[in-house]
N, C-alpha and C positions, 0 to 999 in steps of 0.2 A: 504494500500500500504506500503510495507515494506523499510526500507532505505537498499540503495546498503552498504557493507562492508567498504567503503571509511568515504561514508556519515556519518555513523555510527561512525564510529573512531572519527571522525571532530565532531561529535553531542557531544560524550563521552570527548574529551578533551575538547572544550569548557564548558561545564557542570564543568569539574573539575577546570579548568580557574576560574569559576566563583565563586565557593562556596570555593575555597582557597582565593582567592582574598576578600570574604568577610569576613574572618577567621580572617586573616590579615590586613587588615584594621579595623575590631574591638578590636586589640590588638594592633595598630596604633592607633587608636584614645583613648584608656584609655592613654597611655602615650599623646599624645595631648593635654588631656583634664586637664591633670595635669599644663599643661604648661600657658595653657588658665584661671585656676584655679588660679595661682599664680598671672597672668595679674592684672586677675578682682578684687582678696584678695587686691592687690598693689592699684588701685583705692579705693576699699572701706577703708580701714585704711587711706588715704590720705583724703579721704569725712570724713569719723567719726572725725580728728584732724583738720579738717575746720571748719564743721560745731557744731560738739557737742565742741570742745577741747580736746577730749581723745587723749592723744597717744600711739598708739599701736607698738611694737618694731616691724621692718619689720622681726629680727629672727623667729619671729611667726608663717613667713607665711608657713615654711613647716611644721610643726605642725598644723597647719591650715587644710591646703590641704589635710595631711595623717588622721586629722581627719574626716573629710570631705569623706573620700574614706573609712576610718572607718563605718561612717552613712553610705554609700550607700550600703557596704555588708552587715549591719547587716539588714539591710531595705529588702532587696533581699533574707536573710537567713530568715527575719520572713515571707515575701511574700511565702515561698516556705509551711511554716508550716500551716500558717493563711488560703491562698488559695486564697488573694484576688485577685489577677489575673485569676485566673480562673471563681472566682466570677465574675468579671468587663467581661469576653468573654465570657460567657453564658448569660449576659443580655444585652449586645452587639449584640451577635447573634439570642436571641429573639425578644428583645425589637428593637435597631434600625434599623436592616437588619433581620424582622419576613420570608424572603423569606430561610434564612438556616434552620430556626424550620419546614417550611413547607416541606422540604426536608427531614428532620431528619423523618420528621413524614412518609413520603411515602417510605422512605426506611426500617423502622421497620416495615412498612405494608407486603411491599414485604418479608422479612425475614422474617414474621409469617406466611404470603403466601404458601413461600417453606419448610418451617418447618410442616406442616399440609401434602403437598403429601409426 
């Protein structure tokens, strides 16, 4: 059953509603996260000069943080190189959820299927 013109329209902006909205909220929450980063940095240098004695100068903390955002690209640029994400979703999708390997398998069937007439 087809959507009327209206529906359609209504289906199409909502769709773009949603995947703008999540665009931007993941480029909301890196700025967030920065914020919430500096929170937790401000508690742990306050814990470390409790409990150990160190004192760490709170000028630190954005150097901190930009390192911190440092590690997570570089972490994400070797992820892209190394593959372990993709590693970790193909044994994911074998091993814990073996129902998408069983699918994978019955679709290569049928394409060898229609590959033969």
């Amino acid at each position: 059953m087809a959507l009327k013109d209206n529906e359609r329209k209504i289906a199409i902006g909502l769709a773009k509603y949603t995947l703008r909205t999540g665009r931007g909220g993941g480029l909301i929450g890196q700025i967030t996260d920065m914020g919430r980063d500096m929170l937790q940095g401000t508690v742990f240098i306050f814990a470390i000069n409790e409990v150990v004695g160190i004192s760490i100068p709170v000028l630190w903390l954005p150097i901190i943080v930009i390192g911190k955002k440092g590690c997570e690209y570089l972490l994400g640029w070797l992820d892209e190189r190394v593959g372990f994400w993709k590693i970790e979703q193909d044994y994911s999708s074998r091993v814990i959820n073996p129902f998408n390997g069983e699918m994978l398998k019955r679709i290569k069937n049928i394409e060898e299927m229609l590959k033969k007439k």
